[in-house]
N, C-alpha and C positions, 0 to 999 in steps of 0.2 A: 648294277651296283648303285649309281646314282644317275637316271636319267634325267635327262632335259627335259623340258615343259611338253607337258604330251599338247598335243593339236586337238581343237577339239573336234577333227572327224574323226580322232581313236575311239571316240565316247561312241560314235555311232554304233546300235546296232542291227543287225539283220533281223528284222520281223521275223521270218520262217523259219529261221533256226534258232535263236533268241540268242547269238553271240553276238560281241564287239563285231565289227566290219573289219577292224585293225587285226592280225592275227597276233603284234605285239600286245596289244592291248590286253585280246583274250588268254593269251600265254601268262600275262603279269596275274590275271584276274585268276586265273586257274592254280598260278602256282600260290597265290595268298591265300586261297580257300582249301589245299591240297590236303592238310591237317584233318582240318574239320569234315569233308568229303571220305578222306578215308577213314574218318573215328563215326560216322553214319554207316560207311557199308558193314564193316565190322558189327556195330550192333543188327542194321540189316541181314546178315548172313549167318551171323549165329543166330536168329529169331527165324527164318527161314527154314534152317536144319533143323532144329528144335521141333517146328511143325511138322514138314517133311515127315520126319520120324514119327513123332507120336500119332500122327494118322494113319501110318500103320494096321494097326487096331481095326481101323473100316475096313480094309483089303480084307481083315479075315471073319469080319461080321457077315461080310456080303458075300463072299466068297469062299469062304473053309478054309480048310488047312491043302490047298491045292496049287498047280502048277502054275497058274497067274499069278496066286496071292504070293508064290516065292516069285515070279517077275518083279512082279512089283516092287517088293519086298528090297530086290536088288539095282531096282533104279530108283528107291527111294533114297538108299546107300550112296549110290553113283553122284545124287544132288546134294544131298547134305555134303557128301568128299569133293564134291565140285567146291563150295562153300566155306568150307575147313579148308583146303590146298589154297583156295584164293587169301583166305588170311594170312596162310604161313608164306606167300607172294609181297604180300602187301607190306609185313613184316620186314623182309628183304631189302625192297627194293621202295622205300618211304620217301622218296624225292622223285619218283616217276610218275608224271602221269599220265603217260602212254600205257603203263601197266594196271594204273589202277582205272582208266578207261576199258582195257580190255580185261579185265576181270571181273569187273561191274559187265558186260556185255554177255562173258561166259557164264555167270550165276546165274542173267536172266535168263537165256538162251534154254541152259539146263532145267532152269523152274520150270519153263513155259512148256519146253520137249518131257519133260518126268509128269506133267499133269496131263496133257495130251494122252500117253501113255493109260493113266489113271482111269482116263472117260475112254478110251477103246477098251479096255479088258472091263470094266464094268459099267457095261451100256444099258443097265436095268436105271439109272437114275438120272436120266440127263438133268431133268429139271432145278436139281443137288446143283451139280457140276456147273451148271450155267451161275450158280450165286458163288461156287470157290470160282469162276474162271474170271468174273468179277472183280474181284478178289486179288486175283493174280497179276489183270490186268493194271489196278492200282497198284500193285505193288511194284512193276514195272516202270508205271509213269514217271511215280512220286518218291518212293521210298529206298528205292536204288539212286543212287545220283551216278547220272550219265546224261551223254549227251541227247538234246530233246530228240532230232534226227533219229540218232541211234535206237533209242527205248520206242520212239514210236515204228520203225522199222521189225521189232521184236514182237510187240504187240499185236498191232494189225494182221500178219500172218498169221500171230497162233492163234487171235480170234478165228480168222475166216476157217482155218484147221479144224478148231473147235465146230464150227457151225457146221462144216463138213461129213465128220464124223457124227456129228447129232440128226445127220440126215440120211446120213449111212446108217447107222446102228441103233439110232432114239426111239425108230420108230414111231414118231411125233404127226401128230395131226400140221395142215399146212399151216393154219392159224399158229398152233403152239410153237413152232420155227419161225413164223414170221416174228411173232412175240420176240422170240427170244435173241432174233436176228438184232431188233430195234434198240433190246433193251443193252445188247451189248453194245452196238454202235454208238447209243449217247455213253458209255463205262468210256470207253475210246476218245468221244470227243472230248466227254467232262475233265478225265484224267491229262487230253494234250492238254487241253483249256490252265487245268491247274496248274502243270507242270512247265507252262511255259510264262503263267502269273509268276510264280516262285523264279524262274531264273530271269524273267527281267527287273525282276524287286531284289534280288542278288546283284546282278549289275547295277543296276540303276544308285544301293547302296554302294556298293564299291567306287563307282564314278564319285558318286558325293564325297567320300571320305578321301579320295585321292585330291578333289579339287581344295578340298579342308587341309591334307598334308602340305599340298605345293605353294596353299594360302601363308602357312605355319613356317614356310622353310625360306620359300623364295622372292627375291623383290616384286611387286606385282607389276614395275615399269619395262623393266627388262629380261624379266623372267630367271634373271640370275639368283642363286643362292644370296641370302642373307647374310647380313653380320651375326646376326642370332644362331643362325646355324652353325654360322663357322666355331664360333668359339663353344659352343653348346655338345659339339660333336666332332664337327669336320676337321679341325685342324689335329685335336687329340688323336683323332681314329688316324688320321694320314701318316703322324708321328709313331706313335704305338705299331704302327705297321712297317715304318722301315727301320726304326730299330730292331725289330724281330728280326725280320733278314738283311742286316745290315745294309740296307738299299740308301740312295740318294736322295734329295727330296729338295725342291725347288721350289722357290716361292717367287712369283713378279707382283709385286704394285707399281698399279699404272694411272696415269692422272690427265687430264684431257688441258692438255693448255690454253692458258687465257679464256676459259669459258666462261667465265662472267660476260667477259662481252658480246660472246654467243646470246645469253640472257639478254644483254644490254638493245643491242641489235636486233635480233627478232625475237624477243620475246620467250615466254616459259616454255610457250610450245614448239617452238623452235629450237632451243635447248633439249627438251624430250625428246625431239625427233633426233638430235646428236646420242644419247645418252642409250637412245634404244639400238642406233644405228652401229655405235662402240660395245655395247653389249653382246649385237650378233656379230660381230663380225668376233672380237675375242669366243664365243661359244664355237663358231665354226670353225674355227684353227685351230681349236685344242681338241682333243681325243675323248670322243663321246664315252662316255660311262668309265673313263679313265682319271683323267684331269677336270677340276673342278672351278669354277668362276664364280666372283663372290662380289656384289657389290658391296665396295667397305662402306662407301657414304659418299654422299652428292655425287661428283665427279668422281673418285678413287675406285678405281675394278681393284681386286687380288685374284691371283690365279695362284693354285696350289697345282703341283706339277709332280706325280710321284712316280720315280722312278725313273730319274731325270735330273744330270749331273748339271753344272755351272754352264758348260758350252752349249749343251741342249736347252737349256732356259735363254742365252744370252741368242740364240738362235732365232726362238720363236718371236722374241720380244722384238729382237729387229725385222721380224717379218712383218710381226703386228704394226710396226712404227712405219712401215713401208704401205704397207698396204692402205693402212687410215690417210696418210699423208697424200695418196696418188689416186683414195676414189673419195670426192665430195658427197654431201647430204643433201640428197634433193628435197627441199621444203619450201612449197606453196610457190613452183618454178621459179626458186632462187636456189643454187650449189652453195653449201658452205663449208669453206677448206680450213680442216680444223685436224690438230694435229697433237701427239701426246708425250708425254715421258714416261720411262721405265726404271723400275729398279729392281736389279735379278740380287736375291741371295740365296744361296744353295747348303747344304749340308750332304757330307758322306759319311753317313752312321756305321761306313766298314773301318772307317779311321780319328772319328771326329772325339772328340770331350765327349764326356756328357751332357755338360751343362750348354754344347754348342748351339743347340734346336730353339733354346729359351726365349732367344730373343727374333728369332725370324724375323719377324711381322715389322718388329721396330728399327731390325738393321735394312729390311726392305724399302722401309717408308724413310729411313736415312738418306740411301741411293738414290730415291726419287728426287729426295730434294736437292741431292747433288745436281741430278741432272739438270733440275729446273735451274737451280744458280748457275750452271754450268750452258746456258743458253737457249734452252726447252729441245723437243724434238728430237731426244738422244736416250740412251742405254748408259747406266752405271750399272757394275756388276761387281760382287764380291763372292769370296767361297770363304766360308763361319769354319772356324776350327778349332 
């Protein structure tokens, strides 16, 4: 929903298979490309049938009106229906891509095993066959989108298959197999080659645009969401959602006390090292890709809490007040014991006004400042009705 700041060994990835290293990473990367990957195979598979079929026509040039050319004839059928069945799959099931990995794997599978077939029932051309297996092999690499592993796994066999059968039934001078040996070996390399250029320039764009979103969303000192965000998105989207299901929804602004003189004392940097220290520690106690953390500005965190009544907010906030309170900021071996205020307001959208949610943010930063009059180092809490 809304992750935390990815690390950057998620960016890393594996040379030899050209994925993220992270398998979240790759799982995010795969689901944002999932669209477009499946609107590829689709024209992929119906361009594939299309051929399949209309070459046809050479089974019965080369062969007559006989009992190969109806083989063939019926695993040309078999590929294309492999091809057509994976669209009406894809169709289906448009949020898998476990499915559309193994459907891209069965088209090629079927490609590679249907043309195979093609060059044993008519072994009068191998020299043909060696430029369609070509052919086929980029179509495997490149033009299917699958995993590089996988497609080169499919490939490789039904070459060496290929070469097999061309040495079985070609009836080929040694030269003209060693030829043909070479020239598919570099189809093979060129095609990894390519095919692994393309999915690291895939990722490599993907990493960029994610470090551009997280640029766009979130503070860069403590990795917290922004106030830009908040109001731009966050806060509406959290609203608009528990109105729908009449859910609760919890707001805390929290403020780091006396932190000027944090500044005062040791300096800006000093100060950051507070600000980064109060950042993680609120991102670790609240519910990843659940609950949200928003620097409002300078000192002031907000935490957006959904699905999380007055008691459940008033809970956290004293854990947070506890926690900051009893571990120090170790900066340049000096501890600095620095300690916050909070202000919980909640709304129950199964009972509330309408117009109760309106004011959140401002009955929250209210409470703060109760607290802060009220001695620093303490919880105010109210439930908005």
């Amino acid at each position: 929903m809304r992750p935390k700041p990815a690390h950057p060994a998620q960016t890393d990835m594996a040379s030899l298979r050209c994925e993220f290293s992270d398998p979240a990473a790759e799982q995010a990367f795969l689901r944002h490309h999932l669209a477009t990957t499946q609107a590829q195979l689709r024209v992929t598979f119906v361009f594939c049938s299309l051929f399949y079929l209309s070459f046809a026509v050479t089974d019965v040039i080369w062969l007559g009106y006989s009992l190969h050319t109806a083989v063939l004839a019926g695993a040309r059928l078999l590929v294309a229906a492999s091809a057509l069945g994976s669209l009406v799959l894809l169709r289906r099931r448009p949020a898998s891509i476990a499915v559309t990995r193994v459907v891209a794997s069965v088209v090629e599978v079927a490609g590679a095993a249907g043309f195979l077939l093609i060059a044993a029932l008519r072994p009068g051309e191998f020299s043909l066959h060696a430029i369609s297996m070509s052919i086929v092999v980029i179509v495997i690499y490149i033009y299917i989108p699958n995993r590089l592993l996988y497609a080169a796994a499919i490939a490789a066999p039904a070459t060496l298959g290929f070469l097999l059968l061309a040495d079985r039934l070609g009836h080929l001078r040694s030269v003209e197999l060693a030829t043909m040996a070479a020239l598919l070996a570099l189809t093979n390399l060129f095609g990894y080659v390519a095919a692994r250029r393309y999915q690291l320039l895939l990722r490599n764009e993907y990493s960029a645009q994610t470090v551009l979103k997280n640029l766009s969303v979130r503070d860069p000192l403590t990795g917290c969401y922004n106030r830009r965000h908040l109001h731009e998105q966050l806060l509406e989207t959290e609203i608009s959602r528990a109105q729908r299901y009449r859910l609760s929804l919890t707001v805390i602004m929290s403020d780091l006390d006396h932190f000027k003189a944090v500044n005062d004392n040791y300096g800006h940097n000093g100060g950051d090292a507070v600000l980064q220290r109060f950042g993680a520690l609120l991102q670790s106690m609240t519910r990843d890709s659940v609950d949200s953390v928003v620097r409002y500005g300078g000192e002031e965190f907000l935490l957006i809490l959904p699905e999380t009544d007055l008691a459940g907010g008033a809970l956290l906030a004293e854990r947070l007040r506890h926690a900051l309170a009893a571990t120090p900021v170790e900066y340049e071996g000096q501890q600095i014991h620095i300690t916050a205020s909070f202000g919980v307001a909640s709304v129950d959208f199964a009972s509330s006004t309408h117009a109760a949610h309106l004011n959140m943010i401002a009955s929250a930063d209210d409470l703060l400042y109760a607290a802060k009059n009220g001695g620093r180092n303490r919880v105010c809490t109210q439930q908005l009705v």
